[in-house]
C-alpha positions as CSV (number, residue, x, y, z in Angstrom):
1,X,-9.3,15.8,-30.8
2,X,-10.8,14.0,-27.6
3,X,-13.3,15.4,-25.2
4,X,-14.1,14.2,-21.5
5,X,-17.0,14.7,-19.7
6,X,-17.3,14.9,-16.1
7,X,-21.4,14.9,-15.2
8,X,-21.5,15.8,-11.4
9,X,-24.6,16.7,-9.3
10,X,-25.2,20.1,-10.2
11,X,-22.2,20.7,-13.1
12,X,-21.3,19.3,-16.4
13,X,-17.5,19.7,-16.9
14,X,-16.5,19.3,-20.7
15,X,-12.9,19.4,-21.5
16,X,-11.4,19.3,-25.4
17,X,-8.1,17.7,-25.6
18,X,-4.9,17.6,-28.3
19,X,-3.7,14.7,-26.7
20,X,-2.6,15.7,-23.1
21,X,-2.7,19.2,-23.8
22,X,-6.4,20.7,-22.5
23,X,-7.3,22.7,-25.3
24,X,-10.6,24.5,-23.8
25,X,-13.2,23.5,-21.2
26,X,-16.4,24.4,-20.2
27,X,-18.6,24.2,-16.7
28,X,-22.5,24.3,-17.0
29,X,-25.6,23.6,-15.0
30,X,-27.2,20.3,-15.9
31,X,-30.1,22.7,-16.5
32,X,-28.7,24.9,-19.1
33,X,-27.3,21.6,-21.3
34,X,-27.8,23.8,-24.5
35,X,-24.1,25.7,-22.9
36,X,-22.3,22.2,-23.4
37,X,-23.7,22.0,-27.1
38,X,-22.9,25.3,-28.0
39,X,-18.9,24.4,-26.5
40,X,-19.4,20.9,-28.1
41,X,-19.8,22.2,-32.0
42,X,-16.4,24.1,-32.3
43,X,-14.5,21.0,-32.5
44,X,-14.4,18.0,-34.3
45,X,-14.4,15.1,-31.5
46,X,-12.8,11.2,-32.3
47,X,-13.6,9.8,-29.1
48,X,-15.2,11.2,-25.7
49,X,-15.0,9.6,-22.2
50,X,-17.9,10.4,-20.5
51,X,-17.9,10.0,-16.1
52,X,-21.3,10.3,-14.6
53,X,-22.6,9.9,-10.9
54,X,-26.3,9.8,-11.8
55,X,-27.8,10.3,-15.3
56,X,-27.1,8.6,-18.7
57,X,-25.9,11.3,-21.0
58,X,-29.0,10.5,-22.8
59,X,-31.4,11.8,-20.4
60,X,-29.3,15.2,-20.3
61,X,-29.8,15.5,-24.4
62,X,-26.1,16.2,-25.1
63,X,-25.7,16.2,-28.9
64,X,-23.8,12.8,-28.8
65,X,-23.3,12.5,-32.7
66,X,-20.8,15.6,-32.2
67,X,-18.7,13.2,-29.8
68,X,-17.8,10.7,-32.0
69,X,-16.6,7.9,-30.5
70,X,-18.6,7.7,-26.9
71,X,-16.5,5.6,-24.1
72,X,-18.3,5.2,-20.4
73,X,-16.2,5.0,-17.8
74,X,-17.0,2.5,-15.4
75,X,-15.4,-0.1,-12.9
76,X,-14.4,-2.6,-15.8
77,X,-13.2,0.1,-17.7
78,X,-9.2,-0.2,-19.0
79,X,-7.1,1.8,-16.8
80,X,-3.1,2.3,-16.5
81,X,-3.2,1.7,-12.9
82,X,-4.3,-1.8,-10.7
83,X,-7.6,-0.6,-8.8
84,X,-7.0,-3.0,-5.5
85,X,-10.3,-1.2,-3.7
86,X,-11.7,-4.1,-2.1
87,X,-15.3,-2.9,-3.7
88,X,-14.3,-1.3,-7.1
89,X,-18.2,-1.3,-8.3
90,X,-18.9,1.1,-5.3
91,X,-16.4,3.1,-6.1
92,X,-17.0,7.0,-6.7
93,X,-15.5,6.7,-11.0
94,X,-14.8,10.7,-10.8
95,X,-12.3,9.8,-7.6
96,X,-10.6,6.8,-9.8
97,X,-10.4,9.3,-12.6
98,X,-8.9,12.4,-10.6
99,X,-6.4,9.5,-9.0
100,X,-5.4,8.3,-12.2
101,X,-4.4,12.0,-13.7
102,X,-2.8,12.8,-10.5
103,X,-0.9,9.6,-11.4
104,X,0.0,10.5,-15.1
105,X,0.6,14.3,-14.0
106,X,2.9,13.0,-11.4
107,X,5.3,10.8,-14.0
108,X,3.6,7.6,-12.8
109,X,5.0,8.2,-9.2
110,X,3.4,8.1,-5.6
111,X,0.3,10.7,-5.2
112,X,-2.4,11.7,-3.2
113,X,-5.1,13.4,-4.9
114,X,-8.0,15.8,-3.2
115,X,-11.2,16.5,-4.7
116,X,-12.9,19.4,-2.2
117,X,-16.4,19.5,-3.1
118,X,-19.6,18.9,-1.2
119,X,-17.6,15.9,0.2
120,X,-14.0,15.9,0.4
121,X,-12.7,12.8,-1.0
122,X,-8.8,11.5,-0.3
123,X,-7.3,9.2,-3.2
124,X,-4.2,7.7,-2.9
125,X,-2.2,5.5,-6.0
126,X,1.5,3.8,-4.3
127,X,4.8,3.6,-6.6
128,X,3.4,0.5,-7.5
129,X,0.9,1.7,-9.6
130,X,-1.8,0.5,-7.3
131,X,-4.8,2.4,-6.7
132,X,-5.7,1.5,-2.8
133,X,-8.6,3.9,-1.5
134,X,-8.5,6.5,0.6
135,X,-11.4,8.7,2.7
136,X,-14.2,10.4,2.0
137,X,-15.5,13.4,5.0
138,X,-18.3,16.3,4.8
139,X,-16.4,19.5,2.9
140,X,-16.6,22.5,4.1
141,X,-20.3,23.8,3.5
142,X,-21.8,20.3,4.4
143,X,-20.6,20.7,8.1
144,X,-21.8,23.8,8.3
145,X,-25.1,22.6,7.3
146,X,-25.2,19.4,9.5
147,X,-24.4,21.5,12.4
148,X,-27.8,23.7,11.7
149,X,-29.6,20.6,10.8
150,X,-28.9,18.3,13.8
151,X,-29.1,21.0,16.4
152,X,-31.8,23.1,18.1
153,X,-29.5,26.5,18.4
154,X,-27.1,26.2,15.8
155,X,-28.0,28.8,13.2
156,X,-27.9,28.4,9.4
157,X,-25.2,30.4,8.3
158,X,-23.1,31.3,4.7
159,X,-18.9,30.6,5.5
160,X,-17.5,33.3,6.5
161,X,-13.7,33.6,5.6
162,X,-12.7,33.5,9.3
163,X,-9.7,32.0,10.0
164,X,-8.4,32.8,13.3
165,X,-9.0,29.5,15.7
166,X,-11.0,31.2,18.2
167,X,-14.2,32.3,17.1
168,X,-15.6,35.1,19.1
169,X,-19.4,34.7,18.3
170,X,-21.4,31.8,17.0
171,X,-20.7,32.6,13.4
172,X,-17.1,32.8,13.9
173,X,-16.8,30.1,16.1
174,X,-19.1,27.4,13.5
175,X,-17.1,28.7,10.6
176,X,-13.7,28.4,12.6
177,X,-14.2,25.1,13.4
178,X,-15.4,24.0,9.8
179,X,-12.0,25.0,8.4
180,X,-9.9,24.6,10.9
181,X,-11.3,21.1,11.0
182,X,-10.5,20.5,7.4
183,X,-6.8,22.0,7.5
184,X,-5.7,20.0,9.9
185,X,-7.7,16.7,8.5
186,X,-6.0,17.6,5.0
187,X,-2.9,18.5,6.8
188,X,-3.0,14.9,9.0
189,X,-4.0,12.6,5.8
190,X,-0.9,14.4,3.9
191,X,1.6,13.0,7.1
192,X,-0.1,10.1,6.9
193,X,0.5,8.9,3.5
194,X,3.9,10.6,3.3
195,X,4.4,7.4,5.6
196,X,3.1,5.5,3.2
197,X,5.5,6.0,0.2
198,X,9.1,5.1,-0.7
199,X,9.2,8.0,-3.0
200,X,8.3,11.7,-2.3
201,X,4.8,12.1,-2.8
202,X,2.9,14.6,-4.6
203,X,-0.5,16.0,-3.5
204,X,-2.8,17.2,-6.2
205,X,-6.2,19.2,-4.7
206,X,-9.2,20.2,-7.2
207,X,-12.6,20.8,-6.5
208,X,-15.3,23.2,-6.0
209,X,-13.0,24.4,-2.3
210,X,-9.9,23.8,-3.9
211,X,-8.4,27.0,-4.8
212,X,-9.6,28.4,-1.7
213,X,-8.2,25.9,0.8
214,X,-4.4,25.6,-1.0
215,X,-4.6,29.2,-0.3
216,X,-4.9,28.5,3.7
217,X,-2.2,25.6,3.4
218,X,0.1,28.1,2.0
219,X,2.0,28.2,5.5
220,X,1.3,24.4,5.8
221,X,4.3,22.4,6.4
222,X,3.7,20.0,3.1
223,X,3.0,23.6,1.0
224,X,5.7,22.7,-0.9
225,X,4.0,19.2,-2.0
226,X,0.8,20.1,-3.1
227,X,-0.2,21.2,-6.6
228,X,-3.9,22.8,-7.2
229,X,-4.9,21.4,-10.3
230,X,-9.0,22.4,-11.3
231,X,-9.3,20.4,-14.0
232,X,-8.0,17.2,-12.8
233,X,-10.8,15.3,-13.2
234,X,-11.0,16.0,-16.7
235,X,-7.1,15.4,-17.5
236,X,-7.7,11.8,-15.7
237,X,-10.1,11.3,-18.0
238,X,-8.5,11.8,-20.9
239,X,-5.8,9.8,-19.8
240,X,-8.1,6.7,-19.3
241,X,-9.3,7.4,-22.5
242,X,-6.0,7.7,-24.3
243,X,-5.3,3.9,-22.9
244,X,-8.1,2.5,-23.2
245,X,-7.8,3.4,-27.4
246,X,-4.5,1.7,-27.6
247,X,-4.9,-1.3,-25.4
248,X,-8.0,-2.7,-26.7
């Protein structure tokens, strides 16, 4: 078995894999570690890919001799695509990775991948296996925040699930305009790169937001192209991982 690791800012994602097949997974906070070693001894583990946007897995005291094998992924890392992004060591290695199982998910065709977390990020890999970029814009609690933050009325509020356009009160009307904002900026990026491909596209959306906002696209005219996929972080992973052992 294989394991990938995803270490976020405030989650560890662990994910145990028969070759593509996602066996079991498990989310913790980076404070409770002792969660992921308790998921981590159930299996016997060959080789782990490990994806971090901070700490060395070291500093989190992961039991790493039940790992086996440890890969890091990083920008010179082996991958089944051709990473064209003009600064590749800059580049966020979860977005590469959630691109990449998009990619593999999507038969090695055209796809546009959305991870909806604190930020929202917009990953796009052509027919030509190339990874080019994409966007990256304030999800949905962060603008809700930034409007408290860099006003003198706004208030602080929680999201409220409000979701006709016209807000009739401030609360409505700051939580209106956060998602209404990001449906139509999701929406808009999806026409976009539909302009982009030869082939039809597939849009893949995972993330914190994720199941939550596929559920407001449902009357979206791309419903019908996008996929919510949790764990796609995890699965890109794993795919990485999977190439990287048979094309050393």
């Amino acid at each position: 078995m294989n394991a990938a690791i995803d270490i976020g800012n405030t989650f560890i994602k662990v994910g145990v894999f028969e070759q593509n097949t996602l066996v079991d997974f498990e989310i913790s906070l980076k404070s409770d570690v002792s969660k992921i070693n308790t998921f981590i001894e159930k299996f016997t583990i060959v080789n782990t890919m490990i994806c971090s946007v901070a700490e060395n897995i070291d500093e989190l005291k992961i039991n790493t001799h039940k790992l086996g094998h440890i890969y890091n992924f990083t920008f010179t890392s082996n991958i089944p695509i051709i990473n064209v992004y003009k600064t590749p060591e800059t580049l966020g290695m979860d977005r590469l990775a959630a691109a990449i199982g998009g990619w593999c998910l999507n038969n090695n065709a055209s796809v546009l991948t959305i991870d909806t977390g604190t930020c929202i990020t917009y990953d796009f890999v052509n027919e030509s296996r190339e990874y080019i970029g994409g966007a990256i814009s304030p999800g949905l609690y962060l603008r809700l925040k930034a409007m408290h933050e860099f006003t003198q009325k706004l208030p602080s509020i929680q999201f409220i699930e409000y979701t006709d356009v016209i807000g009739k009160n401030t609360i409505e009307s700051m939580s209106s305009g956060s998602l209404q904002g990001i449906k139509n900026e999701l929406e808009g990026y999806i026409s976009y790169f539909n302009k982009m491909t030869l082939s039809n596209l597939q849009v893949y959306i995972t993330g914190g937001d994720a199941t939550f906002l596929v559920d407001q696209l449902k009357s979206s005219n791309f419903a019908n192209q996008i996929i919510l996929e949790p764990n796609l972080v995890l699965k890109g992973l794993n795919n990485i991982l999977q190439y990287q052992t048979t094309h050393i």
